[in-house]
PyMOL commands that place a pseudoatom at each C-alpha (Angstrom):
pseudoatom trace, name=CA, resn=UNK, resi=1, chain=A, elem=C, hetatm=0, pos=[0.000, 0.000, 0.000]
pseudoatom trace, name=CA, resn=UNK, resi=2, chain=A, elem=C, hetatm=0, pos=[2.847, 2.454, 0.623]
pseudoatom trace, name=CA, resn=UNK, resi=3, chain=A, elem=C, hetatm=0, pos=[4.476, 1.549, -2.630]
pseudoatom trace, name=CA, resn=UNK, resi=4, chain=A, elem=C, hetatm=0, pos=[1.207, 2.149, -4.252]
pseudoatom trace, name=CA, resn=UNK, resi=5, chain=A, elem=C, hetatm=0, pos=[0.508, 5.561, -2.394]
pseudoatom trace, name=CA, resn=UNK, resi=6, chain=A, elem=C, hetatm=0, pos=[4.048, 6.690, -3.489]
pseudoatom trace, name=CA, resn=UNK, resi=7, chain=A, elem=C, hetatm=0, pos=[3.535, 5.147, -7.070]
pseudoatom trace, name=CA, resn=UNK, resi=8, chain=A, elem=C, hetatm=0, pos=[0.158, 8.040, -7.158]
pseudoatom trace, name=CA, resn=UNK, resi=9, chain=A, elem=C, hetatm=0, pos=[2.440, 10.749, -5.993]
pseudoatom trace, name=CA, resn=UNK, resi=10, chain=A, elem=C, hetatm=0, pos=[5.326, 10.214, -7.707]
pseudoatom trace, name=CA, resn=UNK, resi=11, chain=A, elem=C, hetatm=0, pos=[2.629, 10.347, -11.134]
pseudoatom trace, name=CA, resn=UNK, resi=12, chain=A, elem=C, hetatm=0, pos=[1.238, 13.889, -10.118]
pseudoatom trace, name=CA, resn=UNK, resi=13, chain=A, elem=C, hetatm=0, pos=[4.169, 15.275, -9.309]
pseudoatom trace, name=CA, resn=UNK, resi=14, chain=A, elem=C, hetatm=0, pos=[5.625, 14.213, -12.593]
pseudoatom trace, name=CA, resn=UNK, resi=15, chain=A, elem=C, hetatm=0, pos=[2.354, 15.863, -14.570]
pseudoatom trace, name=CA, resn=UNK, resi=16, chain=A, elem=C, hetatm=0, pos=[2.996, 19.365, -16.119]
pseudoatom trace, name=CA, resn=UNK, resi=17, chain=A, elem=C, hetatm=0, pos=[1.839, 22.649, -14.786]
pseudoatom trace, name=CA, resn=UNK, resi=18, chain=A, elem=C, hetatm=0, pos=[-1.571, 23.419, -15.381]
pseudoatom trace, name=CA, resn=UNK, resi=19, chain=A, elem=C, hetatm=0, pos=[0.091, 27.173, -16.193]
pseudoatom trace, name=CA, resn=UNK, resi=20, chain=A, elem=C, hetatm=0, pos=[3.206, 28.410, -17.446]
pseudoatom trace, name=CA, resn=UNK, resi=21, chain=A, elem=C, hetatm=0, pos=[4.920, 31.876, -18.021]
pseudoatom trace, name=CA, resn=UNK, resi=22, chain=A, elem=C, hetatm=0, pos=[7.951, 31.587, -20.314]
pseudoatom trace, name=CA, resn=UNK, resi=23, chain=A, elem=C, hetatm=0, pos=[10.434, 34.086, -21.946]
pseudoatom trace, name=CA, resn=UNK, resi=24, chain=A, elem=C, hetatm=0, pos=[11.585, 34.162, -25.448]
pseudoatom trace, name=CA, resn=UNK, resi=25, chain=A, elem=C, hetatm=0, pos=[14.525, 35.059, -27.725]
pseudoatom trace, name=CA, resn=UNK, resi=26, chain=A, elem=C, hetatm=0, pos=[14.316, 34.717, -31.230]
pseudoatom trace, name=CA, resn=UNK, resi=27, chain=A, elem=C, hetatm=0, pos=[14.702, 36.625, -34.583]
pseudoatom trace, name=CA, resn=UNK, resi=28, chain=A, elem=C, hetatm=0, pos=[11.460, 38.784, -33.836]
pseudoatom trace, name=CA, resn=UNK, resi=29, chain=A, elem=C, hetatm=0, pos=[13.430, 39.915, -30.695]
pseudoatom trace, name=CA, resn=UNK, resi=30, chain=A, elem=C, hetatm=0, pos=[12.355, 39.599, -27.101]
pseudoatom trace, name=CA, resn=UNK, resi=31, chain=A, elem=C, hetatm=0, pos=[8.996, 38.730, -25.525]
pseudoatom trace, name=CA, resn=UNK, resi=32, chain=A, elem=C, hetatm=0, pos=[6.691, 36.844, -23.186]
pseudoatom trace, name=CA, resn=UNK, resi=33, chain=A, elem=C, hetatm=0, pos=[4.388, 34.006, -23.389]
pseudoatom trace, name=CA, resn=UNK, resi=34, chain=A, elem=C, hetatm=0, pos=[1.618, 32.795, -20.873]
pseudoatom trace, name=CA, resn=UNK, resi=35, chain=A, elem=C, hetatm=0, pos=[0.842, 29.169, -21.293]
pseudoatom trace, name=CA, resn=UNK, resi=36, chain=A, elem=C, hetatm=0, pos=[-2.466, 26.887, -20.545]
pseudoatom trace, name=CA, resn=UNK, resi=37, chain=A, elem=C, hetatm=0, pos=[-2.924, 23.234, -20.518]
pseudoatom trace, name=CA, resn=UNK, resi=38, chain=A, elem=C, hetatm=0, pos=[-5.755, 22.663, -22.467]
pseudoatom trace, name=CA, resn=UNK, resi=39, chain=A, elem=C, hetatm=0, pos=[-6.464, 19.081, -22.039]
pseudoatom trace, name=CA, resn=UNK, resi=40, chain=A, elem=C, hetatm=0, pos=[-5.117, 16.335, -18.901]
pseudoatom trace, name=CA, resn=UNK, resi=41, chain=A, elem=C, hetatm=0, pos=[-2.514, 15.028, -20.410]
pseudoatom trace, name=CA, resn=UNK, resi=42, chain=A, elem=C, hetatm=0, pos=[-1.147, 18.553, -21.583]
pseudoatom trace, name=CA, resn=UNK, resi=43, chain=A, elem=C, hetatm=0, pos=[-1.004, 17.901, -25.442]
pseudoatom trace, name=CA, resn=UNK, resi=44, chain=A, elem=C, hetatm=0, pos=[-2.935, 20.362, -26.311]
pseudoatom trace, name=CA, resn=UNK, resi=45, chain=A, elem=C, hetatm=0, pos=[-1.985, 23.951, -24.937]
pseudoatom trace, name=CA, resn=UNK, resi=46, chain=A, elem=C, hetatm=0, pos=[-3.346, 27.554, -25.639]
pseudoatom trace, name=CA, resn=UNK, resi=47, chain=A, elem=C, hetatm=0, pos=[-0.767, 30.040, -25.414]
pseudoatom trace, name=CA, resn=UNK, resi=48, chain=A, elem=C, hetatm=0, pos=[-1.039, 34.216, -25.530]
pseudoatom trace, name=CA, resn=UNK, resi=49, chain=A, elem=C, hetatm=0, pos=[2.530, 36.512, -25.880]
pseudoatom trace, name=CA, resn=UNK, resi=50, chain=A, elem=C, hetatm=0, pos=[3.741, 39.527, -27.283]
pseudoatom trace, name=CA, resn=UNK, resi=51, chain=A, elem=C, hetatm=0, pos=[7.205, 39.666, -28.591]
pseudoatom trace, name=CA, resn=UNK, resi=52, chain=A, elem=C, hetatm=0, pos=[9.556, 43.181, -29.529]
pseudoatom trace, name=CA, resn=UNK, resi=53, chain=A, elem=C, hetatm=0, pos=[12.992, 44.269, -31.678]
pseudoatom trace, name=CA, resn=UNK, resi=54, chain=A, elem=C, hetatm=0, pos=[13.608, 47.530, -32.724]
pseudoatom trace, name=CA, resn=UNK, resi=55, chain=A, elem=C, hetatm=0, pos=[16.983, 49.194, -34.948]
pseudoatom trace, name=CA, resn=UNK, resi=56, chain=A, elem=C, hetatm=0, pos=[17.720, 52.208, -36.191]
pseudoatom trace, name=CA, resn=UNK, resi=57, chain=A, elem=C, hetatm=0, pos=[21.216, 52.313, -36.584]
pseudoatom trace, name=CA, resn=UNK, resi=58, chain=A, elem=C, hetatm=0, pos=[22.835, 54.198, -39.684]
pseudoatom trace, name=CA, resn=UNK, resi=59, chain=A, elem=C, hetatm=0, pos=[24.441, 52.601, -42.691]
pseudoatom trace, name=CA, resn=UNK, resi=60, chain=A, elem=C, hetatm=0, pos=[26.965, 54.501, -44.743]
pseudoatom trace, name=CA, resn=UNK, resi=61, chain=A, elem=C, hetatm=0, pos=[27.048, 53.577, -48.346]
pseudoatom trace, name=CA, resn=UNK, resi=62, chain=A, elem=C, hetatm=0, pos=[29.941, 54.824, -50.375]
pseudoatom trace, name=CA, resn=UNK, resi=63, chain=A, elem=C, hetatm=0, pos=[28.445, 56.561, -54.023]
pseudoatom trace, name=CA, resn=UNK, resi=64, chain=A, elem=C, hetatm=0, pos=[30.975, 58.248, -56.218]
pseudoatom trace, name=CA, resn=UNK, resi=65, chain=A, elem=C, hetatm=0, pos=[33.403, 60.621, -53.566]
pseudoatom trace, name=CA, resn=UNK, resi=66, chain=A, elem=C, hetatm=0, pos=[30.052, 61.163, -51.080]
pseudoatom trace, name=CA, resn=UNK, resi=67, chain=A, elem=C, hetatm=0, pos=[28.057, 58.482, -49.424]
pseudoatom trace, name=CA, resn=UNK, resi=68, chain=A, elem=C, hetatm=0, pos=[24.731, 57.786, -49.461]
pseudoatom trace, name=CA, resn=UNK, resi=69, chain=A, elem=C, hetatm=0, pos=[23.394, 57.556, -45.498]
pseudoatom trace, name=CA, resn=UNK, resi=70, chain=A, elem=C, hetatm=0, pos=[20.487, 55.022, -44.920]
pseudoatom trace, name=CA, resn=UNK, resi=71, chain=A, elem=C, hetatm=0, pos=[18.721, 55.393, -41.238]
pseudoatom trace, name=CA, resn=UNK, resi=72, chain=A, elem=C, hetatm=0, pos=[15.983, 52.404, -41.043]
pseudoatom trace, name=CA, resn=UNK, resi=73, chain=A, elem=C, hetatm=0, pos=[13.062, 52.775, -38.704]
pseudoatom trace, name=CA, resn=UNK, resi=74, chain=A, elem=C, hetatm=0, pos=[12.157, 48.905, -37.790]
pseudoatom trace, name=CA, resn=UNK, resi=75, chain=A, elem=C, hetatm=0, pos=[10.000, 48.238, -35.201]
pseudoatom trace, name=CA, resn=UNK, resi=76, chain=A, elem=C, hetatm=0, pos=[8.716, 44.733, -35.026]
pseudoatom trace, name=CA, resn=UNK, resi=77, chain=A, elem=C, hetatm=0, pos=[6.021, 44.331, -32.483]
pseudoatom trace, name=CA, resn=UNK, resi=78, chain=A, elem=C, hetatm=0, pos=[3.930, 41.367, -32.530]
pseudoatom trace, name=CA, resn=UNK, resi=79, chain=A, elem=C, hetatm=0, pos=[1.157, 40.075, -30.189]
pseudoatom trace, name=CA, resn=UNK, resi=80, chain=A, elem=C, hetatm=0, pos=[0.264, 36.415, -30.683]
pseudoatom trace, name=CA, resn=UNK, resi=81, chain=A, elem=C, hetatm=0, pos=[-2.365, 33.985, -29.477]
pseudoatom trace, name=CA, resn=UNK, resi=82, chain=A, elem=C, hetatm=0, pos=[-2.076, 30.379, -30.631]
pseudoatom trace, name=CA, resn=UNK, resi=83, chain=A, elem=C, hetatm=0, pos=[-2.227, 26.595, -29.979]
pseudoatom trace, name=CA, resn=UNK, resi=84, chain=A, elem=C, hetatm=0, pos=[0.289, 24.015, -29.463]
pseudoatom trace, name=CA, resn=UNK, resi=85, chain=A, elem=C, hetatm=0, pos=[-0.628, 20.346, -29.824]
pseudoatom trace, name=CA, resn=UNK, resi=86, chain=A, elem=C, hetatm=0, pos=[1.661, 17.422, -29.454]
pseudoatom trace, name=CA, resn=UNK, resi=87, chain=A, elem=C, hetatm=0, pos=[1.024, 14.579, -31.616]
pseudoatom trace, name=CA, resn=UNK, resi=88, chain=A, elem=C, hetatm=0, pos=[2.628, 12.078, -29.760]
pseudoatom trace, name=CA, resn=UNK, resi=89, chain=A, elem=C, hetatm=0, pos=[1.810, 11.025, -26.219]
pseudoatom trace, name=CA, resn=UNK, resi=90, chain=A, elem=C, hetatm=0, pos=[5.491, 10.499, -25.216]
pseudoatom trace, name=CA, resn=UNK, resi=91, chain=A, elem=C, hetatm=0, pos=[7.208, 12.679, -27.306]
pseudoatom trace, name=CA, resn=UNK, resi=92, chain=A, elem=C, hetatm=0, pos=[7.770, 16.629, -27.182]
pseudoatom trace, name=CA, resn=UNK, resi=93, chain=A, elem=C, hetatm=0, pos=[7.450, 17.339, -30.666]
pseudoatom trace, name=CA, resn=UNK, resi=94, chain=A, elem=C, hetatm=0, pos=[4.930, 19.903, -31.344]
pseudoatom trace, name=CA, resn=UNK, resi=95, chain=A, elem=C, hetatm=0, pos=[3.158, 21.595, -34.066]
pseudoatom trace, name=CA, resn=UNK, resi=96, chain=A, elem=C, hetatm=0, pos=[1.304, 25.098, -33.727]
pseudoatom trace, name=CA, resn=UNK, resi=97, chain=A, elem=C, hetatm=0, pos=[-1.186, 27.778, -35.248]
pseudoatom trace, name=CA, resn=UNK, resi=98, chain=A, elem=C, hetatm=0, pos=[-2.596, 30.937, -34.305]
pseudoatom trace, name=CA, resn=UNK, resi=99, chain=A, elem=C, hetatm=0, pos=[-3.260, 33.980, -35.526]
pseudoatom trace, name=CA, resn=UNK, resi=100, chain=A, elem=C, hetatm=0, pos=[-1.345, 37.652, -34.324]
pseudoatom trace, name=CA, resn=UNK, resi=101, chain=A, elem=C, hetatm=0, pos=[-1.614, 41.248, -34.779]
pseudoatom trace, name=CA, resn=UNK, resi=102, chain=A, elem=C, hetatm=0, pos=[1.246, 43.840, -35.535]
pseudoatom trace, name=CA, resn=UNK, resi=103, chain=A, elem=C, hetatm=0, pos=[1.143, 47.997, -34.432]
pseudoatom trace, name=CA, resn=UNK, resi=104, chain=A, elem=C, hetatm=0, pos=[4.035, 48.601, -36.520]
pseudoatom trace, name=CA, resn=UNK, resi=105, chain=A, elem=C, hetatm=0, pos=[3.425, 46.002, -40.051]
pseudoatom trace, name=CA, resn=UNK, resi=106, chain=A, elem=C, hetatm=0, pos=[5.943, 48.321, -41.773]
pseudoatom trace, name=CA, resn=UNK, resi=107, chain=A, elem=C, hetatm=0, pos=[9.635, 48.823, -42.478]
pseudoatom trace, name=CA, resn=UNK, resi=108, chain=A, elem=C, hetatm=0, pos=[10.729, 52.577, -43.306]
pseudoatom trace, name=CA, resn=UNK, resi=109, chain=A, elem=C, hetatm=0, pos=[14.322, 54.100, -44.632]
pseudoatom trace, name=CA, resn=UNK, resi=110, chain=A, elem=C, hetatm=0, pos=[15.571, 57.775, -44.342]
pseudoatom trace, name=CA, resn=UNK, resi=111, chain=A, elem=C, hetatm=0, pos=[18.394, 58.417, -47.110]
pseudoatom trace, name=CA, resn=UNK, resi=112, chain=A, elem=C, hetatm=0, pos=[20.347, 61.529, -47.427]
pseudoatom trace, name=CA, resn=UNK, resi=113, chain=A, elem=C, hetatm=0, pos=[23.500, 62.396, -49.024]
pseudoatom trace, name=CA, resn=UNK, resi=114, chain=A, elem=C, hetatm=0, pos=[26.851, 63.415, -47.516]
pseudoatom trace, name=CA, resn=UNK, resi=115, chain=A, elem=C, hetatm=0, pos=[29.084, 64.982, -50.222]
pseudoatom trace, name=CA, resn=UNK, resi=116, chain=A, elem=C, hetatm=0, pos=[28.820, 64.919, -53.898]
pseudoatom trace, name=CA, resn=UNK, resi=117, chain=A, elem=C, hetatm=0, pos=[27.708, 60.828, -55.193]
pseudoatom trace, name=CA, resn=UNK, resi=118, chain=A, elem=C, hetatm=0, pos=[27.450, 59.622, -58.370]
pseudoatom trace, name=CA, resn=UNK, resi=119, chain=A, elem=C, hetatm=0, pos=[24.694, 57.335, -60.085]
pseudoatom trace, name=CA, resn=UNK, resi=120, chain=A, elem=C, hetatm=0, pos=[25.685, 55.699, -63.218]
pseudoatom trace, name=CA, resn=UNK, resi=121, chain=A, elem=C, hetatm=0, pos=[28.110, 58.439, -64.205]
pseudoatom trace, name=CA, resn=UNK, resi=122, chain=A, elem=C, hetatm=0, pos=[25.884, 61.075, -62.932]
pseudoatom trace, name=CA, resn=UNK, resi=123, chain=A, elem=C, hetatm=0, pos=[27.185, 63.272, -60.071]
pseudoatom trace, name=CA, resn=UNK, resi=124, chain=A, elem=C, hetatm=0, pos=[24.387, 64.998, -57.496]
pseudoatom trace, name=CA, resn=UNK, resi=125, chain=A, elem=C, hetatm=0, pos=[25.071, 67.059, -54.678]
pseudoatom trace, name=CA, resn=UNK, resi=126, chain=A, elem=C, hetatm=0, pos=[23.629, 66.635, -51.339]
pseudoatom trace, name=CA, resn=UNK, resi=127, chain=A, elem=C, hetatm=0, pos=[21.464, 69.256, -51.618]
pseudoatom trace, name=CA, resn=UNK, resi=128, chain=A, elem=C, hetatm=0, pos=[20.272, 68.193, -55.463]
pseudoatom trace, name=CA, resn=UNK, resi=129, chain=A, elem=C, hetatm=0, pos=[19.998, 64.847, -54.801]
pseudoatom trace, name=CA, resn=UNK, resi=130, chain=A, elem=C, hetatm=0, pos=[17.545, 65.633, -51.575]
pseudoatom trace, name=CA, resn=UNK, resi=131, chain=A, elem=C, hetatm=0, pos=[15.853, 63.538, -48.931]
pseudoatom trace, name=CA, resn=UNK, resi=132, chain=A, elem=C, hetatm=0, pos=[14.230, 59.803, -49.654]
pseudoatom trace, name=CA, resn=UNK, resi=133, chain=A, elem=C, hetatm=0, pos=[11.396, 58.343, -47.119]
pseudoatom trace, name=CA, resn=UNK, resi=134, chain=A, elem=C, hetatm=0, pos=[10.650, 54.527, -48.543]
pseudoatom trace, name=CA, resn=UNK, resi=135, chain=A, elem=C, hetatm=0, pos=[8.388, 52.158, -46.887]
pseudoatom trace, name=CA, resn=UNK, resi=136, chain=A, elem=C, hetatm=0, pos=[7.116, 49.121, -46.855]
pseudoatom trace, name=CA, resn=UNK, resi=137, chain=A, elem=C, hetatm=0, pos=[3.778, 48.025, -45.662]
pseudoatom trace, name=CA, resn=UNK, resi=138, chain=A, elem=C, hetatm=0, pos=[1.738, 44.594, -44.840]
pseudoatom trace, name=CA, resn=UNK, resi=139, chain=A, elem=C, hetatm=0, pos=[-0.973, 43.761, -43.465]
pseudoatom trace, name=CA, resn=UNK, resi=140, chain=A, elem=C, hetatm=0, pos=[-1.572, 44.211, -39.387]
pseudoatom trace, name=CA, resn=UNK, resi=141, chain=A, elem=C, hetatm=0, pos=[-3.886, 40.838, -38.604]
pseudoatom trace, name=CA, resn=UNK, resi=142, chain=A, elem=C, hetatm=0, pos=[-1.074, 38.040, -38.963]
pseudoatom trace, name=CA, resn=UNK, resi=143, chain=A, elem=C, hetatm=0, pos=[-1.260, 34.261, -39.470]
pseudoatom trace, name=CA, resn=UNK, resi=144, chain=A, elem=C, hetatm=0, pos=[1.338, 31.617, -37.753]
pseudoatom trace, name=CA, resn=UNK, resi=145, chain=A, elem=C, hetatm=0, pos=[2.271, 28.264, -38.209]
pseudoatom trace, name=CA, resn=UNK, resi=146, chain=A, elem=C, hetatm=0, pos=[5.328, 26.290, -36.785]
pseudoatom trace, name=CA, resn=UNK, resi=147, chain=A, elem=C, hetatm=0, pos=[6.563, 23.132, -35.201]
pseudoatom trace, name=CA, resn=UNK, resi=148, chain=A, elem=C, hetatm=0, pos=[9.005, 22.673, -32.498]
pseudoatom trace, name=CA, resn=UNK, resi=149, chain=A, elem=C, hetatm=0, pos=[10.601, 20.644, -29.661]
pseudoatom trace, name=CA, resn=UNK, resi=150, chain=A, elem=C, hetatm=0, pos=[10.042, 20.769, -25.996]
pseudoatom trace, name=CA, resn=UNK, resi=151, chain=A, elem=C, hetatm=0, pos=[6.785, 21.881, -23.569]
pseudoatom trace, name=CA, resn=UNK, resi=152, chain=A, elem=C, hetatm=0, pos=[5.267, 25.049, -22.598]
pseudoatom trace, name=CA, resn=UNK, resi=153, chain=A, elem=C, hetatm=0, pos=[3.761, 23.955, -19.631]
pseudoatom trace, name=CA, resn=UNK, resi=154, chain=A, elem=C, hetatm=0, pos=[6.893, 21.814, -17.995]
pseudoatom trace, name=CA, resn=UNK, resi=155, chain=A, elem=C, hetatm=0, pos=[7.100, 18.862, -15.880]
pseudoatom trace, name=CA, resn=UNK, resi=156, chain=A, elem=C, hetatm=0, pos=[9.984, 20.841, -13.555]
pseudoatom trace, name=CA, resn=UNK, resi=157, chain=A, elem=C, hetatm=0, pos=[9.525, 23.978, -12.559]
pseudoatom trace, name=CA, resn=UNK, resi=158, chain=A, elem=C, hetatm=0, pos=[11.691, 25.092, -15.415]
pseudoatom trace, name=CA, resn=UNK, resi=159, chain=A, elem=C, hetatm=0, pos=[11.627, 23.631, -19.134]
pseudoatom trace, name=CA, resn=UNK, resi=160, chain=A, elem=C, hetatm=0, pos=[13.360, 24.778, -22.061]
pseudoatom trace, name=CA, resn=UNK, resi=161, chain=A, elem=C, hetatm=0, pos=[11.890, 24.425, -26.125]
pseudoatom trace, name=CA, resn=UNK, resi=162, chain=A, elem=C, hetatm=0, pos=[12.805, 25.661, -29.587]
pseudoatom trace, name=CA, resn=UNK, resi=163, chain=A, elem=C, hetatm=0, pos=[10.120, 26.935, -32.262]
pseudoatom trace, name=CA, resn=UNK, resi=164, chain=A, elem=C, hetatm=0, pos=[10.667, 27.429, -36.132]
pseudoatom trace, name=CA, resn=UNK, resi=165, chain=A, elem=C, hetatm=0, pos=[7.525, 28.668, -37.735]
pseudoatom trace, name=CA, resn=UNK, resi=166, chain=A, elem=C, hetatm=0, pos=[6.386, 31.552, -40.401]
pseudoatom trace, name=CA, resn=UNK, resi=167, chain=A, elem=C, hetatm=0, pos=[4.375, 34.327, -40.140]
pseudoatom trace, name=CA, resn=UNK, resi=168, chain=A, elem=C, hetatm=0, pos=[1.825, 35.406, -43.280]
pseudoatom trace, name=CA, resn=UNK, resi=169, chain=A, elem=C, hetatm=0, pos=[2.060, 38.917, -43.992]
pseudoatom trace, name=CA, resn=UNK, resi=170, chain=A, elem=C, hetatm=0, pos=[0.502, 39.592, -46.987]
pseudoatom trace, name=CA, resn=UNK, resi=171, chain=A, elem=C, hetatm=0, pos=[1.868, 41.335, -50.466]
pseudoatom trace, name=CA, resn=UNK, resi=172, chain=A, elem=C, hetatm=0, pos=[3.539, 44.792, -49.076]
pseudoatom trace, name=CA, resn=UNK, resi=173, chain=A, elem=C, hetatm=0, pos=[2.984, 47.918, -50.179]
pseudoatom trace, name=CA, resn=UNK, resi=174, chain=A, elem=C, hetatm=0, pos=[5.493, 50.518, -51.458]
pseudoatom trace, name=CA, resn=UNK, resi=175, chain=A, elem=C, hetatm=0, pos=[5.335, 54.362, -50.221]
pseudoatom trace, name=CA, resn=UNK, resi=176, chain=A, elem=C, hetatm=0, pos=[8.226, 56.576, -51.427]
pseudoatom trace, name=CA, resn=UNK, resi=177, chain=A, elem=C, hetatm=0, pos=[8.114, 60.221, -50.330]
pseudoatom trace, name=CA, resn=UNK, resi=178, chain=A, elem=C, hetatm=0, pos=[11.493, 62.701, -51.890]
pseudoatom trace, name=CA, resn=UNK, resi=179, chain=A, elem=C, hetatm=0, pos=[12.729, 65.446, -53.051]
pseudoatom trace, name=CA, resn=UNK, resi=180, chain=A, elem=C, hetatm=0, pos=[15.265, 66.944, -55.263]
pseudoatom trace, name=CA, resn=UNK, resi=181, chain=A, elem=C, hetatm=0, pos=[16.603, 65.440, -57.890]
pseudoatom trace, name=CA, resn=UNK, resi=182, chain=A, elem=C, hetatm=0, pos=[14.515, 62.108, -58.087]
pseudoatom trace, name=CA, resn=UNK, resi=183, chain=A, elem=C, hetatm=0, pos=[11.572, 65.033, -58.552]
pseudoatom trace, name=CA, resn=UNK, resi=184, chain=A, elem=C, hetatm=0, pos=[12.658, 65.340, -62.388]
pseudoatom trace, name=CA, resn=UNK, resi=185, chain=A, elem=C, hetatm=0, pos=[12.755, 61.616, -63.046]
pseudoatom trace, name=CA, resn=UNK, resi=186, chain=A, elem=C, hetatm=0, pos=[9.644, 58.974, -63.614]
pseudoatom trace, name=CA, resn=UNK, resi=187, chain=A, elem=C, hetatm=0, pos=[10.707, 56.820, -60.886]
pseudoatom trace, name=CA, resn=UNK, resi=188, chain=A, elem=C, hetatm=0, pos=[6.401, 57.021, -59.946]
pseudoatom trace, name=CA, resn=UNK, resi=189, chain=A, elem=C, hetatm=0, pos=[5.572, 54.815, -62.780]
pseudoatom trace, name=CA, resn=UNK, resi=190, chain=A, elem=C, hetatm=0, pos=[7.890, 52.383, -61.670]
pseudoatom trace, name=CA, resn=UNK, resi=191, chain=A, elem=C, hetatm=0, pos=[6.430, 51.641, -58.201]
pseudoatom trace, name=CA, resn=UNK, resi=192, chain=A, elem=C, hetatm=0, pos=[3.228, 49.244, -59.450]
pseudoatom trace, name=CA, resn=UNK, resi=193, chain=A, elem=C, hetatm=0, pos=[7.069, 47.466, -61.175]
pseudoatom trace, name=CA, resn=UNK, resi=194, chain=A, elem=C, hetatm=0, pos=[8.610, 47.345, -57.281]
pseudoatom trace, name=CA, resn=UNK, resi=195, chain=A, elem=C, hetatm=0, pos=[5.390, 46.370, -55.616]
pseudoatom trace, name=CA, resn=UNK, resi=196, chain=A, elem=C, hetatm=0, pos=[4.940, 43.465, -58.216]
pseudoatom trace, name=CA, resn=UNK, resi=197, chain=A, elem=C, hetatm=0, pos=[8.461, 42.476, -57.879]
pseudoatom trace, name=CA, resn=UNK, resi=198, chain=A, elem=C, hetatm=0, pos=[8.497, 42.108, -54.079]
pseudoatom trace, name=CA, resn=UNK, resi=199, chain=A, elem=C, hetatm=0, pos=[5.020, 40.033, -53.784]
pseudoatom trace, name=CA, resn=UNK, resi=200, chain=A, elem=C, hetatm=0, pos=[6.596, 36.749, -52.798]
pseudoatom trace, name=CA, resn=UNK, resi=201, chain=A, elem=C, hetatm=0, pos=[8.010, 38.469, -49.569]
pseudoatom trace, name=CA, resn=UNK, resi=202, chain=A, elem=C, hetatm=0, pos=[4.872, 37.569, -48.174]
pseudoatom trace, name=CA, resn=UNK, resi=203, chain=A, elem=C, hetatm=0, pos=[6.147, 35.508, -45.135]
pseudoatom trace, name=CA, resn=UNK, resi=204, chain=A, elem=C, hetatm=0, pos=[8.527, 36.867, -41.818]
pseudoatom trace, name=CA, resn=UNK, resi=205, chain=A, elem=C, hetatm=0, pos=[10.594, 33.829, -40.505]
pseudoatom trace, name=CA, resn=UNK, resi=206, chain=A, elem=C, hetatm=0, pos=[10.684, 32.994, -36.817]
pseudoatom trace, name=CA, resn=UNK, resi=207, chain=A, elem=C, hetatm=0, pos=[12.788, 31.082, -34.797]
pseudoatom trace, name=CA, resn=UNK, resi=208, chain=A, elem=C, hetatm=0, pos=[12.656, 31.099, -30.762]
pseudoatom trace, name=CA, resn=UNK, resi=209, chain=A, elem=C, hetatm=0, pos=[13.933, 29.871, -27.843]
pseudoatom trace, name=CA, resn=UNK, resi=210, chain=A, elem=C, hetatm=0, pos=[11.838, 29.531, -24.856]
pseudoatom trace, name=CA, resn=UNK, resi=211, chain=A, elem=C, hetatm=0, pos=[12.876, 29.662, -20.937]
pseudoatom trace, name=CA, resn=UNK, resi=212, chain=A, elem=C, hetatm=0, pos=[9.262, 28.627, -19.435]
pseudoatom trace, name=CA, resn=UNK, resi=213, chain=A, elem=C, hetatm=0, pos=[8.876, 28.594, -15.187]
pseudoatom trace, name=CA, resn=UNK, resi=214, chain=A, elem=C, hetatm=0, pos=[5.490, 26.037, -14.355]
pseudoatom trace, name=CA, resn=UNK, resi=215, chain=A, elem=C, hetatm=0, pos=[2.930, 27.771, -12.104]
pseudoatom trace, name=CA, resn=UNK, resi=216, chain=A, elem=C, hetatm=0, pos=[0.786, 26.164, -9.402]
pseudoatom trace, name=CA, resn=UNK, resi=217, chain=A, elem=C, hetatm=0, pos=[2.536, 22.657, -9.696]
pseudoatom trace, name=CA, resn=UNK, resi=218, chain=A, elem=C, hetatm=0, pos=[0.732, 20.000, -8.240]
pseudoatom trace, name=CA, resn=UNK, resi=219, chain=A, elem=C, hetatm=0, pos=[2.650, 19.078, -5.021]
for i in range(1, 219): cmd.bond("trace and resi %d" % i, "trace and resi %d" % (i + 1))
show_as sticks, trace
zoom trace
């Protein structure tokens, strides 16, 4: 009987957290994710999170004797509700789908010139060749998909799991604000060209790591 009673404790103890809070790393920065079994046997879990990265360093481009100077404004802010099902009883595997929503579903450029450049044997000053705002824009309502390894809700207090999936974004759209010089060319007619072009760039990679702490373990 004690054997048996130890057996039944030894089995709860080893069940995963009915809850979970994790934190992730990955290519669409840093965020959070709150976890919920789902079913008993945790193989199906619901998960919310939001995740962040932002940049805005300079790049210096070197054009004829000046240099072109290239300040990106990304901001990638994604909040993400989903569901994670494991397949197989024993086995951590995982596949997942959810849908998310973006604040900032663009990626914007500020280019100005420092010096005299030259385009194909054509040499603009600065103040000629004037300021360029580009952006690109997709859609703010997201879809997910991805498979992994390893729980959200774990066994320990502490579990550990990796994530490769895709987001669907949706065709972008181009916006291109400037003055000067690019004024007196027909570089207009040639957006409808760009935005067909860049169609296929419909999907934002993902890959994440996942530090998860179990909440209100059985005991």
């Amino acid at each position: 009987m004690r054997l048996a009673a130890q057996s039944v404790r030894d089995s709860i103890r080893l069940q995963p957290a009915p809850y979970a809070i994790g934190l992730q790393v990955g290519s669409t920065g840093l965020g959070i994710q709150l976890a919920k079994n789902l079913r008993p046997d945790a193989r199906l879990v619901g998960r919310v999170g939001v995740s962040y990265f932002a940049y805005d360093g300079v790049f210096r481009v070197k054009a004829g004797d000046g240099k072109l100077n290239i300040t990106p404004d990304l901001v990638m802010g994604i909040a993400l509700a989903s569901v994670k099902w494991h397949p197989f009883k024993r086995n951590q595997l995982f596949v997942t789908g959810g849908a998310g929503y973006t604040w900032r579903p663009d990626v914007k450029a500020n280019v100005i010139a420092e010096g005299k450049v030259k385009f194909g044997g054509i040499e603009i000053s600065e103040e000629n060749l004037g300021v360029v705002n580009a952006s690109l824009k997709w859609n703010s309502v997201l879809g997910y998909a991805g498979f992994g390894y390893g729980r959200s809700t774990p066994v320990r207090r502490l579990g550990f799991a990796v994530e490769l999936g895709a987001y669907y974004l949706g065709s972008p759209k181009v916006d291109l604000q400037y003055t000067g010089f690019l004024e007196t060319t027909t570089i207009d007619e040639q957006i409808p060209v760009i935005q067909q072009n860049l169609k296929s760039y419909r999907f934002l990679p993902s890959l994440q790591f996942l530090l998860t702490y179990g909440l209100f373990n059985r005991k």
